[in-house]
C-alpha positions as CSV (number, residue, x, y, z in Angstrom):
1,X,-59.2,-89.3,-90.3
2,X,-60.7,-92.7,-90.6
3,X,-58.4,-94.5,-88.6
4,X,-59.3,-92.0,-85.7
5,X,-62.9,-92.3,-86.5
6,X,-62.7,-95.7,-86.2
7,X,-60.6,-95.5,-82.9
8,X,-63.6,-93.2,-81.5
9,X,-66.5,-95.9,-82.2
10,X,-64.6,-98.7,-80.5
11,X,-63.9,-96.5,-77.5
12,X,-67.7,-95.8,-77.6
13,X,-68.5,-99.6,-77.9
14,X,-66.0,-100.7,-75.4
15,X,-67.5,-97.8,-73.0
16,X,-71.2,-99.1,-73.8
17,X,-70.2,-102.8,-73.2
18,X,-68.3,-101.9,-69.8
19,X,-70.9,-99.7,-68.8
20,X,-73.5,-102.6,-69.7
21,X,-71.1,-105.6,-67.9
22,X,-71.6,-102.5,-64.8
23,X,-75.0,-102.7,-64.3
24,X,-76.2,-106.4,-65.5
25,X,-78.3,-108.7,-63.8
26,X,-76.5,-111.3,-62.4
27,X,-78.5,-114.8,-60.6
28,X,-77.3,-115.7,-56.9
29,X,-78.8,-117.8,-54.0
30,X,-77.9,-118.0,-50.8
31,X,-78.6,-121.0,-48.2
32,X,-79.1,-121.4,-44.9
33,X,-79.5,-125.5,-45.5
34,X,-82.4,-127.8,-45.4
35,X,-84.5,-127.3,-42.3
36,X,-83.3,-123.8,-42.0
37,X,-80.8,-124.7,-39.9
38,X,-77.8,-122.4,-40.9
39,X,-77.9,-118.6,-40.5
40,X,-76.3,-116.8,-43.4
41,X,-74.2,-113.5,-43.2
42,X,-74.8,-111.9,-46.9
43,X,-72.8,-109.1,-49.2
44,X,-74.0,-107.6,-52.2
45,X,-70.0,-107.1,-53.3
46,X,-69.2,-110.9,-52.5
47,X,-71.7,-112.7,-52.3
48,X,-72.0,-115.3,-49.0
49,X,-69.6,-114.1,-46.3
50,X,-70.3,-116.7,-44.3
51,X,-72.5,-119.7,-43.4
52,X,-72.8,-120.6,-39.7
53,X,-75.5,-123.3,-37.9
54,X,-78.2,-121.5,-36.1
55,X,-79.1,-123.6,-33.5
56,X,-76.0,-123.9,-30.9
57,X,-76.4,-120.5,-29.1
58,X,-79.2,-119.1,-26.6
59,X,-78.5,-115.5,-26.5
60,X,-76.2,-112.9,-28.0
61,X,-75.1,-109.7,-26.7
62,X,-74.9,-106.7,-28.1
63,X,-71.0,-105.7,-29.2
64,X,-72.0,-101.9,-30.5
65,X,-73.2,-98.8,-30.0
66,X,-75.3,-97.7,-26.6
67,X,-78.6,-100.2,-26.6
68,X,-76.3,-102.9,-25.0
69,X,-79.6,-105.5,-27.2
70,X,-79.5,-109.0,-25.5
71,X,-81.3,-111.5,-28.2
72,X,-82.5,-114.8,-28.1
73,X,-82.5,-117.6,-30.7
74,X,-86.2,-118.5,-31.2
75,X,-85.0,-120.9,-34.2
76,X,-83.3,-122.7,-31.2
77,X,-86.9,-122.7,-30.0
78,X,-85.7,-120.5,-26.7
79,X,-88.3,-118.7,-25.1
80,X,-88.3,-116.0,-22.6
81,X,-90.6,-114.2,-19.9
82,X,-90.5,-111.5,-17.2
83,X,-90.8,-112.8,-13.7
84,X,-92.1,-109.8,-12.1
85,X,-89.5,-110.1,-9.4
86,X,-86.9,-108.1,-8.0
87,X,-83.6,-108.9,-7.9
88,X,-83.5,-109.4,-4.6
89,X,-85.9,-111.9,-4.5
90,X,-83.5,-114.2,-6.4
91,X,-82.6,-116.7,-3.5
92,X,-86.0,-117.2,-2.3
93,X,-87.6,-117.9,-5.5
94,X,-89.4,-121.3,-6.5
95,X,-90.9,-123.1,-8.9
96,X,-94.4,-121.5,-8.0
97,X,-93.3,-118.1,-9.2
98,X,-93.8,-119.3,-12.7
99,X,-97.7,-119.8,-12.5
100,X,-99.7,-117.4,-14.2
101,X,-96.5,-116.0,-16.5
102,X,-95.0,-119.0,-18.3
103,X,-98.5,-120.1,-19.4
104,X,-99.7,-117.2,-20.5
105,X,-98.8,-116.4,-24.1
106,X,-99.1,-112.5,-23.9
107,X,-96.1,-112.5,-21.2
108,X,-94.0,-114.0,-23.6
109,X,-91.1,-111.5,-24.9
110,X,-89.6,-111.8,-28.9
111,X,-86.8,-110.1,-30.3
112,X,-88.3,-107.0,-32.1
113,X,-87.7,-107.7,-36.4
114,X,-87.6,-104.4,-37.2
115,X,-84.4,-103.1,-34.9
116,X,-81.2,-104.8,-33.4
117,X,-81.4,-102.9,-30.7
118,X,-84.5,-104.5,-29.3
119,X,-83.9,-107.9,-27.9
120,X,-86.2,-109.7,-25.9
121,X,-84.3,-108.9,-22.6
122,X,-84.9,-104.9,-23.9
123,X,-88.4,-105.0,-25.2
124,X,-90.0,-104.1,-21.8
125,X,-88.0,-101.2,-20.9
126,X,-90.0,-97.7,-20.1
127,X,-89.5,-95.9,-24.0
128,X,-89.8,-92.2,-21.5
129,X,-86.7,-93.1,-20.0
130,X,-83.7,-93.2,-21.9
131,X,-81.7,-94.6,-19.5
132,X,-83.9,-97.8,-18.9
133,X,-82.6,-100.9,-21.1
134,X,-85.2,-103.6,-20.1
135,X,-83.1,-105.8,-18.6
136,X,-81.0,-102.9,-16.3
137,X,-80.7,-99.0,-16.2
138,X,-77.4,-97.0,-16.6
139,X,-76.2,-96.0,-13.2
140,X,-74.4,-92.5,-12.9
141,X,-72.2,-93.3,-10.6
142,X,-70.8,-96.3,-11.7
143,X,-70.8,-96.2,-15.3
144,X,-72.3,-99.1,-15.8
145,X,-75.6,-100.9,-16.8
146,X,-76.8,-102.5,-14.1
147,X,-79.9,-105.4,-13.9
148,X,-82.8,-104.7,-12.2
149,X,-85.0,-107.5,-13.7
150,X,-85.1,-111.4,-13.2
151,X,-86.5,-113.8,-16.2
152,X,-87.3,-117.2,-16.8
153,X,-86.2,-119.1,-19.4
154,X,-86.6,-122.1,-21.8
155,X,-84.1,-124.0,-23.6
156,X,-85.8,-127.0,-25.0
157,X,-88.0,-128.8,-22.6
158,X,-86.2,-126.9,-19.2
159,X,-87.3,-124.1,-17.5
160,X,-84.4,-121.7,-15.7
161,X,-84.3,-118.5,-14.0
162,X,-82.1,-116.1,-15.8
163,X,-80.7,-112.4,-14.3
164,X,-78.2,-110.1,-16.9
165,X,-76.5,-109.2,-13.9
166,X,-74.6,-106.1,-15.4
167,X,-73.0,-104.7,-17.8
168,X,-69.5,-102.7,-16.5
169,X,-65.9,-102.2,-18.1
170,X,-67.4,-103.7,-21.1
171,X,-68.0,-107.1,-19.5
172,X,-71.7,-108.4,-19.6
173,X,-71.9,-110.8,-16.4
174,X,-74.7,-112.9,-15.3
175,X,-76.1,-115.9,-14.0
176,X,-78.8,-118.6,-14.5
177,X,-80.0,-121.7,-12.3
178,X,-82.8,-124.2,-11.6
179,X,-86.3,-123.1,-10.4
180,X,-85.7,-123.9,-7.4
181,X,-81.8,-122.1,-7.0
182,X,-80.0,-125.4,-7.7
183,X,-77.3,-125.7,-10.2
184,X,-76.8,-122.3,-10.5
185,X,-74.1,-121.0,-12.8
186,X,-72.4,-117.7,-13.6
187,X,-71.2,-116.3,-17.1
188,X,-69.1,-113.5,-18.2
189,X,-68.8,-112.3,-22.4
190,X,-65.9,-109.4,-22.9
191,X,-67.0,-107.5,-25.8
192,X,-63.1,-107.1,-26.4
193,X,-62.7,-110.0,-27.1
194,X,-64.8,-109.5,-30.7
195,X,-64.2,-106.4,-31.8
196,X,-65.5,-105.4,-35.1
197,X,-68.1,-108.0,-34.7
198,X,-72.0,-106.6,-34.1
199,X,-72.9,-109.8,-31.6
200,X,-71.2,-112.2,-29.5
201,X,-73.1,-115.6,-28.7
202,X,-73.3,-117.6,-25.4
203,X,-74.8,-121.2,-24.7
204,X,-76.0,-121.4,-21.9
205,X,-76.5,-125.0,-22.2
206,X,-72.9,-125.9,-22.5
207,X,-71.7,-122.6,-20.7
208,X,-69.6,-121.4,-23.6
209,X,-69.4,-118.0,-25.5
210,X,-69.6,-118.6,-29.6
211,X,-68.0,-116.5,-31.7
212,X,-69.7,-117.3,-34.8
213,X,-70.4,-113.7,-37.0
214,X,-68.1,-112.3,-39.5
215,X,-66.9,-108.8,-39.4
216,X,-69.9,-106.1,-38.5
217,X,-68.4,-103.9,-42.1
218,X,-68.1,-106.9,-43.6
219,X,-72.1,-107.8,-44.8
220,X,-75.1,-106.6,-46.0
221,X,-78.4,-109.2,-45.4
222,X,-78.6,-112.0,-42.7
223,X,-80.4,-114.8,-44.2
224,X,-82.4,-116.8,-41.1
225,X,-85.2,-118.3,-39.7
226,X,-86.5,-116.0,-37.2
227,X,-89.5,-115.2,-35.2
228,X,-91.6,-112.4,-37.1
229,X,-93.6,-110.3,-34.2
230,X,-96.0,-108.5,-37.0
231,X,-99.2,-108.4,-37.6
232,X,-98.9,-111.9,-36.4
233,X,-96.2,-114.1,-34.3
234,X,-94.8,-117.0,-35.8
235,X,-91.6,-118.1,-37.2
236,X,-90.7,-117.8,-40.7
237,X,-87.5,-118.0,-43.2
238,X,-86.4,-114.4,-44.5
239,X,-84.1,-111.9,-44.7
240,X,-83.2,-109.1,-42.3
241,X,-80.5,-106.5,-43.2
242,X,-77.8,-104.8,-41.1
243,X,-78.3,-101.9,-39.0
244,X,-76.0,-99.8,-41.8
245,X,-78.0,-100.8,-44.4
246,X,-80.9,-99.3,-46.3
247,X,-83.7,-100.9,-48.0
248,X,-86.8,-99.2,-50.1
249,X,-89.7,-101.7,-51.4
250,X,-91.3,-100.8,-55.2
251,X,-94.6,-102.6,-55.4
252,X,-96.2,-103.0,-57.7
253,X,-93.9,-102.7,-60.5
254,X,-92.5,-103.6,-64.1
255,X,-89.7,-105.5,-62.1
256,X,-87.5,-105.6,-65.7
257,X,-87.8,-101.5,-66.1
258,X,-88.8,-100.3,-62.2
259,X,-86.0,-97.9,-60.6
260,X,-85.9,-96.5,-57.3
261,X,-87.0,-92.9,-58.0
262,X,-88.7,-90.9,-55.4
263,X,-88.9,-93.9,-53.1
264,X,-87.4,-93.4,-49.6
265,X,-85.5,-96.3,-47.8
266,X,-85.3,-96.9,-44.3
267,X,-82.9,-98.7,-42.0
268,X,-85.9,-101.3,-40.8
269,X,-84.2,-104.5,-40.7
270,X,-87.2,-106.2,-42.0
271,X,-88.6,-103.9,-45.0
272,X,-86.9,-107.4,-46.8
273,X,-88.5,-109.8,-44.5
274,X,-90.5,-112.8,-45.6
275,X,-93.1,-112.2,-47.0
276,X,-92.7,-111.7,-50.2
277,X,-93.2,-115.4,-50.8
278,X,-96.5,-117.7,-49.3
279,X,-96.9,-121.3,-49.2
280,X,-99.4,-122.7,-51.5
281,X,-101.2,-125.5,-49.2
282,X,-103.3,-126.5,-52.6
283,X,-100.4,-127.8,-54.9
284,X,-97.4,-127.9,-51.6
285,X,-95.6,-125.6,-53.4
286,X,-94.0,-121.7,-52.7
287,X,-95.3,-119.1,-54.7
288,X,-93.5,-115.6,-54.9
289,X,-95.0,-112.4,-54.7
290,X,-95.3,-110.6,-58.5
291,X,-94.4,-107.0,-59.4
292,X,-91.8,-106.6,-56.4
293,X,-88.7,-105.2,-56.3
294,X,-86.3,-104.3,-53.3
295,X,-83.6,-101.7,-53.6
296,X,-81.1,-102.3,-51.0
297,X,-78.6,-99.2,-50.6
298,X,-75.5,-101.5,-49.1
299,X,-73.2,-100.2,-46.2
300,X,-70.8,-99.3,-48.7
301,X,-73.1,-96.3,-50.2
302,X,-73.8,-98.6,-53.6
303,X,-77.6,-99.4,-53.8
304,X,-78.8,-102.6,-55.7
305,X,-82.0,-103.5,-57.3
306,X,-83.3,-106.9,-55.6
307,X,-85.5,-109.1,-57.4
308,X,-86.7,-113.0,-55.3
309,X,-87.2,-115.1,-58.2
310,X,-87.1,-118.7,-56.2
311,X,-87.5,-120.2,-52.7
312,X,-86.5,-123.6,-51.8
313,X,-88.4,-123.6,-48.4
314,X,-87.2,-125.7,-45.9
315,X,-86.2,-128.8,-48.4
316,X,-82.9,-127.0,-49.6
317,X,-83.1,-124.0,-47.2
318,X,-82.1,-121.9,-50.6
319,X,-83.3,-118.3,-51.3
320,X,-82.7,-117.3,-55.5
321,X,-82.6,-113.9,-57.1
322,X,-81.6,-111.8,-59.1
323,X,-79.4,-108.5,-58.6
324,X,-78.2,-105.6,-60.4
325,X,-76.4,-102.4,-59.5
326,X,-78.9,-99.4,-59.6
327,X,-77.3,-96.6,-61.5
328,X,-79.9,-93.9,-61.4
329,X,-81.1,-94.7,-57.9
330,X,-83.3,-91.5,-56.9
331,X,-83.9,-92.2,-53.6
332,X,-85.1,-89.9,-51.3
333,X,-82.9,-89.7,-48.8
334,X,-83.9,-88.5,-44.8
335,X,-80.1,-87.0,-44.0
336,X,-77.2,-86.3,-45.5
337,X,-75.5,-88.1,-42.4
338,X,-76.4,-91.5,-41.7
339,X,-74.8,-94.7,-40.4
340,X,-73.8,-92.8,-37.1
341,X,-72.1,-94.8,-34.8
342,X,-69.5,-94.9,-31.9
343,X,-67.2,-97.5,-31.0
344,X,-66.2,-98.5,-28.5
345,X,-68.8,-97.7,-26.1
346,X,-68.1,-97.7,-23.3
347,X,-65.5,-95.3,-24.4
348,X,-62.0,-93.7,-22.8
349,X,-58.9,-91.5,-24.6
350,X,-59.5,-92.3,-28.2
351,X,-62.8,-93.5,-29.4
352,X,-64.1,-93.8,-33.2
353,X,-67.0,-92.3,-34.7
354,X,-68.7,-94.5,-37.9
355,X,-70.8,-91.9,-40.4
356,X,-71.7,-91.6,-43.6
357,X,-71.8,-88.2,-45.0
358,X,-73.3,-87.0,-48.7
359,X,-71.7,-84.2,-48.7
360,X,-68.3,-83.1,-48.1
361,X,-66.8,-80.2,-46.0
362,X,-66.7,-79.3,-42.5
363,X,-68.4,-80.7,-39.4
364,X,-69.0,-79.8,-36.1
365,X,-68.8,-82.4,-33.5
366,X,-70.1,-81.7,-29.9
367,X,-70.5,-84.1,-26.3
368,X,-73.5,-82.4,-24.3
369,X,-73.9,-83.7,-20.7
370,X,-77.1,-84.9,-19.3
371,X,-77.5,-81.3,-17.6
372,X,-77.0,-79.4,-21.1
373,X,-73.5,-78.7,-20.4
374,X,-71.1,-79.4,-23.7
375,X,-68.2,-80.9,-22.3
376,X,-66.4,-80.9,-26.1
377,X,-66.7,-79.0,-29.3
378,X,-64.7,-79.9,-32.1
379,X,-64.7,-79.2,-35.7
380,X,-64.0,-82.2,-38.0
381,X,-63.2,-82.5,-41.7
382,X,-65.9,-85.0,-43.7
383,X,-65.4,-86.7,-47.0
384,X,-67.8,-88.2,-49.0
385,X,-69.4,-91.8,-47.9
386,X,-68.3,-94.1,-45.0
387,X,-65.6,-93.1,-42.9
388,X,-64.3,-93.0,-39.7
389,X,-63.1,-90.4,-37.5
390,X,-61.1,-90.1,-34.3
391,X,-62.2,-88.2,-31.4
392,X,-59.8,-87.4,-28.5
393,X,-62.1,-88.2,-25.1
394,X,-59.0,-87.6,-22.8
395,X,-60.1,-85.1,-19.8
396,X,-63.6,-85.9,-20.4
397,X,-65.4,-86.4,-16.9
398,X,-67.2,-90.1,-16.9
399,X,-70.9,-90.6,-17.1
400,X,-73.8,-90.5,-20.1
401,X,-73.5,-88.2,-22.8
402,X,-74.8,-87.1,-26.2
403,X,-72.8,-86.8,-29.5
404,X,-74.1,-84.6,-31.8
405,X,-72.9,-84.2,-35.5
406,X,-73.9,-81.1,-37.0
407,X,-73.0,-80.4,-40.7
408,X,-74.7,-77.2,-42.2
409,X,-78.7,-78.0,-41.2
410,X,-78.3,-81.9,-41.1
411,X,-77.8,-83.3,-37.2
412,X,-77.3,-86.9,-36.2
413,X,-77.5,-87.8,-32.3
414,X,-75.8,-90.3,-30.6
415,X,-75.4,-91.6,-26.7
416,X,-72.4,-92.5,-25.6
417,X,-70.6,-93.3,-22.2
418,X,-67.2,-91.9,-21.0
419,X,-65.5,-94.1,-18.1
């Protein structure tokens, strides 16, 4: 009797000590290098993915999903307007159609911080029509994005004019050139060629496509200096999260005892941000913002309490915190499905959809036409969490469609094009 009474309490210390290793706090940093000049792909699981410099690309192109985002680097100090021309004004344009837009600071155009899918080339486009992406609309007949807008440009001290020229069998082309049409040069990025990857990079300075991220399933936070577009616009150092990934922010709070309950998280790529941290210009020093907490639900479904309790600025470029695994999370949730997603899009035969579903059991999964026709209905089998699931598109007529997961009262709503 006592030697299994004895047996009993260790398993009940070994279980407390395991279950205490589980959740403890454990330090970590990240850095993107003095001067900021790195960009730094982040997972909660393994810490640093990967550390890349920042400041040899111009624009990146969207790799997923239907928003077809075009970004620029504004740590690479690359700016971007509108022309206000068509594109068939591109070979008689001069140097004169700048004045008036380039000068102007309220025509300039930023990559929106709080969603991926709004680069500067898509900031502009008409929010009633679904099928406008800024830079080009989705043609019908074609199947393919085509560009309707002209910019100008700014990489360093030159001025170009820039048109995204299309976007069709999952090729982005287009083409740049002086002011004045000399010296004008055409690019082409396959989004094949980086599958699994969220972005693919171009310079346009040397003419060469980067690719410089790690695997889309493969990180959590992207640690950067970025241009911040709210309540003011100006660059800063922070940390924005991936479109999978959900953040809640307690403030203020005990940070040692606060816990997620009944806070709800969003997918804002910013709720990190930057500003929980301000420079003190009095004693040149950072100070960090008390009482904070972040509680980061990571792509894998585990959520993590997130305390900054450090900032280098830009003399090391290092961020410090601390990190624990939440085990009572109480989150409010908005959906049981989330993390919706279908790749690749453009899509033929057998596409993948990306979800993550709370609850288990049956789904049904339906492709509505732009004319309220459903061209499919299928019933699919969910398990718990990530996963991904096939979906047969052979005999499916081209053009624009919506996906829509239904799963008891929960619905999640996706475009996506058949070729």
């Amino acid at each position: 009797m006592k030697s299994i009474l004895r047996n009993s309490l260790l398993a009940i210390v070994f279980i407390a000590i395991a279950s205490a290793k589980s959740t403890a706090q454990t330090a970590d940093s990240v850095s993107i290098n003095p001067g900021y000049t790195n960009q730094s792909f982040y997972s909660f699981t393994n810490g640093t993915v990967v550390s890349v410099i920042n400041t040899d690309w111009d624009i990146a192109f969207q790799l997923r999903g239907y928003a077809a985002s075009i970004l620029i680097n504004s740590k690479n100090n690359v700016h971007l307007w509108k022309a206000n021309k068509e594109v068939a004004d591109w070979a008689t344009m001069t140097t004169s159609d700048t004045t008036g837009i380039v000068t102007n600071s309220s025509n300039e155009l930023y990559n929106s911080d709080t969603s991926w899918n709004y680069g500067a080339f898509n900031v502009t486009n008409n929010p009633a029509d679904q099928f406008d992406l800024g830079w080009g609309n989705y043609d019908f007949l074609s199947h393919t994005i085509v560009g309707d807008s002209i910019y100008f440009i700014k990489l360093g001290s030159t001025y170009k004019k820039l048109c995204i020229v299309d976007l069709a069998s999952g090729i982005y082309s287009f083409k740049w050139a002086d002011l004045d049409g000399a010296n004008e040069t055409t690019g082409t990025l396959n989004k094949t060629s980086y599958t699994g990857k969220f972005f693919a990079y171009y310079s346009l300075v040397n003419n060469v496509a980067i690719d410089r991220e790690p695997m889309y399933n493969a990180w959590d936070l992207s640690f950067a200096q970025y241009m911040a577009v709210t309540p003011i616009i100006y660059k800063v150092a922070g940390v924005l999260s991936n479109d999978s990934v959900k953040v809640a922010k307690a403030y203020p709070v005990d940070v040692t005892t606060a816990t997620p309950a009944g806070l709800t998280p969003t997918y804002t790529i910013n709720n990190i941000g930057y500003d929980w941290k301000a420079y003190d210009f009095g004693t040149n020093t950072w100070t960090l913002a008390d009482s904070t907490v972040y509680f980061v639900t990571d792509r894998l479904g585990t959520t993590w309490k997130m305390v900054f309790n450090n900032f280098g600025g830009s003399t090391t470029g290092k961020f410090y915190f601390n990190k624990t695994v939440s085990t009572n999370t109480g989150l409010i949730e908005n959906s049981a499905l989330q993390t919706f997603d279908v790749y690749p899009n453009p899509a033929q035969g057998i596409t993948r959809m990306m979800l993550s579903a709370k609850n288990a059991g049956d789904a049904q999964v339906s492709l509505i036409d732009i004319s309220g026709r459903v061209a499919l209905i299928t019933r699919v089998s969910l398990n718990y969490g990530v996963q991904s699931i096939n979906l047969d598109l052979n005999g499916v007529s081209p053009g624009l469609y919506q996906l829509v997961v239904l799963q008891g009262n929960e619905q999640q709503v996706s475009r996506i094009i058949v070729q």
